[in-house]
DSSP file (Angstrom, degrees, kcal/mol; ACC not computed):
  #  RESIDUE AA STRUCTURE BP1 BP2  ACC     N-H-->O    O-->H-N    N-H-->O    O-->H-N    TCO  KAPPA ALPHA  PHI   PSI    X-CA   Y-CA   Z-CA
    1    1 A X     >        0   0    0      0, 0.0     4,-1.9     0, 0.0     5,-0.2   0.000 360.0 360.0 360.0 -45.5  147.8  131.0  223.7
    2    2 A X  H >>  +     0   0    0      1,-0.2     4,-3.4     2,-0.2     3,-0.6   0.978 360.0  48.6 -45.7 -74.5  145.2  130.7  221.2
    3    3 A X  H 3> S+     0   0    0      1,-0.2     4,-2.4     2,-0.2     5,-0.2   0.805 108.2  50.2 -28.5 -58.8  147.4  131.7  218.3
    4    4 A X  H 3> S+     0   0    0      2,-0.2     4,-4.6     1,-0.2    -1,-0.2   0.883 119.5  42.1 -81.6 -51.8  150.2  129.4  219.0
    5    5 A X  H <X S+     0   0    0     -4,-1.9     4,-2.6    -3,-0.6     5,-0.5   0.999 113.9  49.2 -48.5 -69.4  147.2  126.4  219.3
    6    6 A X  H  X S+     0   0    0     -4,-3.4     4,-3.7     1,-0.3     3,-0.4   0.916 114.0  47.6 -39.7 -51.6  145.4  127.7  216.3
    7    7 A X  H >X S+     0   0    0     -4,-2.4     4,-0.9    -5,-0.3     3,-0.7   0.993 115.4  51.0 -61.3 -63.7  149.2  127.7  214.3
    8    8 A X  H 3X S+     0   0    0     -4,-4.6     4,-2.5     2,-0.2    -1,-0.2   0.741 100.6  54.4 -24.4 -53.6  149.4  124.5  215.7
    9    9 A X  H 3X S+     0   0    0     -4,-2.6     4,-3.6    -3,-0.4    -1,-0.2   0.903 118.6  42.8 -50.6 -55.7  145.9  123.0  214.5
   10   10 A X  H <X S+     0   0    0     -4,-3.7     4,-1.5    -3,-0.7    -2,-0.2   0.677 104.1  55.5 -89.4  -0.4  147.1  124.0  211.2
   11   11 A X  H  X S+     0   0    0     -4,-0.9     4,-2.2     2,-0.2    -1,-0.3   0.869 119.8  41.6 -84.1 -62.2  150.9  122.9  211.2
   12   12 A X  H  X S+     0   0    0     -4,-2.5     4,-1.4     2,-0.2    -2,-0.3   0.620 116.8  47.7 -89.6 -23.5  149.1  119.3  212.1
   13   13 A X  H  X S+     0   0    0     -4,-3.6     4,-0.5     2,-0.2    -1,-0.2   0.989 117.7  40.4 -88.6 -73.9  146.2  119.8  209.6
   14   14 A X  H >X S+     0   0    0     -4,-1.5     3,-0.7     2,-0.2     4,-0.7   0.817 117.8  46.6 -53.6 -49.3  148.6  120.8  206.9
   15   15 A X  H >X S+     0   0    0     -4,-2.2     3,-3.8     1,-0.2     4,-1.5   0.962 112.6  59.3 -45.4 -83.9  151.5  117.8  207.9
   16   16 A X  H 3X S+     0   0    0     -4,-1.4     4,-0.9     1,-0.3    -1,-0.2   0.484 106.7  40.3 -13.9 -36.3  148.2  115.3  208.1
   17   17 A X  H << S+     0   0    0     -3,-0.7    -1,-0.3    -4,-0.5     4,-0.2   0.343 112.8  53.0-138.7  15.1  147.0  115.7  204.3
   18   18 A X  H X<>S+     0   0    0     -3,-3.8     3,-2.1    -4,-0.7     5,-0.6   0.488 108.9  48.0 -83.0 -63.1  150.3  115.7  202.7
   19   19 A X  H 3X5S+     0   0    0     -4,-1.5     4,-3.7     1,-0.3     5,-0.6   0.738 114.0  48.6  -6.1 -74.9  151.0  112.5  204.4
   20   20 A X  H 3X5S+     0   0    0     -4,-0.9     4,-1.1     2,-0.2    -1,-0.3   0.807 116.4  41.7 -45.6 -34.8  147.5  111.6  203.0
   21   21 A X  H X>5S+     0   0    0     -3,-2.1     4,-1.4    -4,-0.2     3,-1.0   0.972 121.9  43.8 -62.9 -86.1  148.6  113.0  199.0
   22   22 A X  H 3>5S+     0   0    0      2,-0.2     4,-1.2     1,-0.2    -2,-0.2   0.731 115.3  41.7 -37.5 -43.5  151.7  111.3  199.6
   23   23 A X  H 3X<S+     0   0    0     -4,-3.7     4,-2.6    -5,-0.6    -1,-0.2   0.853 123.9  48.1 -74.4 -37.8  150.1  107.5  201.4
   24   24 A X  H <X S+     0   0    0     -4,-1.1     4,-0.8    -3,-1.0    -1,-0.2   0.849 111.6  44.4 -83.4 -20.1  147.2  108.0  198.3
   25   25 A X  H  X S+     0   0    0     -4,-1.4     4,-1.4     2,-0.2    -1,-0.2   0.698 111.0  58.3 -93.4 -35.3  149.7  108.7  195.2
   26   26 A X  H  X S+     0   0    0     -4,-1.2     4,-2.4    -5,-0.4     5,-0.3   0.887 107.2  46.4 -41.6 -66.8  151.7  105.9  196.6
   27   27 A X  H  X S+     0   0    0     -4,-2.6     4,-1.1     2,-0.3    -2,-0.2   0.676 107.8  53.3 -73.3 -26.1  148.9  103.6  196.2
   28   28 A X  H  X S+     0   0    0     -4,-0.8     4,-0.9     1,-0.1    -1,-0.2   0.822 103.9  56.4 -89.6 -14.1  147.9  104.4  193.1
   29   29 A X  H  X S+     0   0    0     -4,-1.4     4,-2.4     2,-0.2     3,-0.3   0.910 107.0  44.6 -14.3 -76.3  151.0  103.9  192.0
   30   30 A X  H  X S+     0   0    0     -4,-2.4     4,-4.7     1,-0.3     5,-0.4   0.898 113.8  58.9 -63.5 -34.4  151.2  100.3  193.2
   31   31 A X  H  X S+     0   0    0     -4,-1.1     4,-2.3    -5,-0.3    -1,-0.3   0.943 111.2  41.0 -71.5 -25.0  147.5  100.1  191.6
   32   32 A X  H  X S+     0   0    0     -4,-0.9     4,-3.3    -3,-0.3     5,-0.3   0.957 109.9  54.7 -86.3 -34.3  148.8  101.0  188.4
   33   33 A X  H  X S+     0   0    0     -4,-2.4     4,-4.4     2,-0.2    -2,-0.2   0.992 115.3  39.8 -39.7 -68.4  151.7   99.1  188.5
   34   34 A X  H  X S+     0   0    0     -4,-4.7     4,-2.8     2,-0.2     5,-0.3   0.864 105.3  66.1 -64.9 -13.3  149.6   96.2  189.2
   35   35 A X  H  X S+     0   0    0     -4,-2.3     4,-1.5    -5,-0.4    -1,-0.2   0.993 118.6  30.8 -51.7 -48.7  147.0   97.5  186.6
   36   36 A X  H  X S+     0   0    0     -4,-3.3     4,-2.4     2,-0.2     5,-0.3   0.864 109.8  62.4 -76.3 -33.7  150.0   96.8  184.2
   37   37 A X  H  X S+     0   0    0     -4,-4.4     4,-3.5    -5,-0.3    -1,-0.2   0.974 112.9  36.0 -50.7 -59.9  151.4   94.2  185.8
   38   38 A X  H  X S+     0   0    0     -4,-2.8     4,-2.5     1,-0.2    -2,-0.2   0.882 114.7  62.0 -60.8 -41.2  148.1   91.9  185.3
   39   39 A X  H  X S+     0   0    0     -4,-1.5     4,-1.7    -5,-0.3    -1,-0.2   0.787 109.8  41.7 -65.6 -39.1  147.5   93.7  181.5
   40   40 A X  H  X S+     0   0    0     -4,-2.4     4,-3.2    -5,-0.2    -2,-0.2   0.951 109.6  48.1 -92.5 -38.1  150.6   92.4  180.5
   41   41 A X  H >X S+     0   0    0     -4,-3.5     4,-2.3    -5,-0.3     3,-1.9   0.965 118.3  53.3 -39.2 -66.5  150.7   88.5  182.0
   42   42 A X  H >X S+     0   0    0     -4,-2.5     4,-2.4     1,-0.3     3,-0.7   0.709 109.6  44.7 -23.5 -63.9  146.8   88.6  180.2
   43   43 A X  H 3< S+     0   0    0     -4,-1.7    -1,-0.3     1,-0.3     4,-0.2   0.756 114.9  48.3 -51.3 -39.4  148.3   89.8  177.0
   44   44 A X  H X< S+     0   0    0     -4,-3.2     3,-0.8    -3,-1.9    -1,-0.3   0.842 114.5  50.7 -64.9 -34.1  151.0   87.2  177.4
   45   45 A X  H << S+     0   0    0     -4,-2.3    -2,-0.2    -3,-0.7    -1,-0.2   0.816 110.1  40.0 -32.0 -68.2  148.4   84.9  178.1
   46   46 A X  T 3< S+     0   0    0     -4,-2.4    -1,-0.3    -5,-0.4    -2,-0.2   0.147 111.3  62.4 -94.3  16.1  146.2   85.2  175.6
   47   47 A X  S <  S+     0   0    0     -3,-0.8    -2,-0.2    -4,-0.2    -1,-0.2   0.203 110.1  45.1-105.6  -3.5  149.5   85.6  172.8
   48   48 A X  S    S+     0   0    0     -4,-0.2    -2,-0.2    -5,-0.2    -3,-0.1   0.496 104.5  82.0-116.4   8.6  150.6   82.0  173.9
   49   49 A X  S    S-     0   0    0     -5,-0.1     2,-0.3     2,-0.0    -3,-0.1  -0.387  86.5-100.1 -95.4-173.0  147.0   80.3  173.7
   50   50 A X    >>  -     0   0    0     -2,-0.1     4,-1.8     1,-0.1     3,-1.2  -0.829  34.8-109.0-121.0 157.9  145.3   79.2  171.1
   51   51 A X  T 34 S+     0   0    0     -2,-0.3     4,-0.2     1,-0.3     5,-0.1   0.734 116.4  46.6 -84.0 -41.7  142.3   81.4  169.4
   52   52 A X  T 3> S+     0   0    0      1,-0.3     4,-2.0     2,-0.2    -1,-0.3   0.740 116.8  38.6 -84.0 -43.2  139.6   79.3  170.8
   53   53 A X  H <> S+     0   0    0     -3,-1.2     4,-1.9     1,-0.2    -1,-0.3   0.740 112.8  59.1 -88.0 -17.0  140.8   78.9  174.3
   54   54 A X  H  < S+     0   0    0     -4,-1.8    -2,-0.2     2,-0.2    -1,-0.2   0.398 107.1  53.0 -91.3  -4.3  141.9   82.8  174.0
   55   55 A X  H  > S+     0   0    0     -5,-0.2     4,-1.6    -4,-0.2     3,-0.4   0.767 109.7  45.5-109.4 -71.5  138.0   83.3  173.2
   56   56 A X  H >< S+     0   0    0     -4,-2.0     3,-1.4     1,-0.2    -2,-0.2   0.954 108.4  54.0 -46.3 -67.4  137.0   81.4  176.3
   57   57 A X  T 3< S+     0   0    0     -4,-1.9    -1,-0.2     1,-0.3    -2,-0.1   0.547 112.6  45.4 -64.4  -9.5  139.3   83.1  178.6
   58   58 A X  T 34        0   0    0     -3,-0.4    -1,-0.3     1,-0.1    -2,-0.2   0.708 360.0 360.0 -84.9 -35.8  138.0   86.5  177.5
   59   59 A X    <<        0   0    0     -4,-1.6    -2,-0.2    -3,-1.4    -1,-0.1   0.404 360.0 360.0 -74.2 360.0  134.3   85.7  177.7
């Protein structure tokens, strides 16, 4: 009885923290996506302003 629990424990243990690798790899994904996503508007940003105002928005 023990065994079969114990196998159990660890079937749910093991299931449990890929989900979690999988849910967290996912998400840093999306954070890096948006890391780039925002890195490039900026860059676009500051390549259609003007040096002064591109100055400002950076300080």
């Amino acid at each position: 009885m023990t065994v079969t629990l114990n196998s159990f424990a660890l079937v749910l243990a093991v299931e449990a923290f890929l989900g979690f690798k999988a849910w967290l790899f996912r998400n840093i994904r999306a954070a890096n996506l948006f890391r780039l996503g925002r890195f490039a508007y900026s860059m676009s940003f500051l390549l259609t302003f003007k040096p002064q105002s591109r100055l400002r928005w950076i300080l």
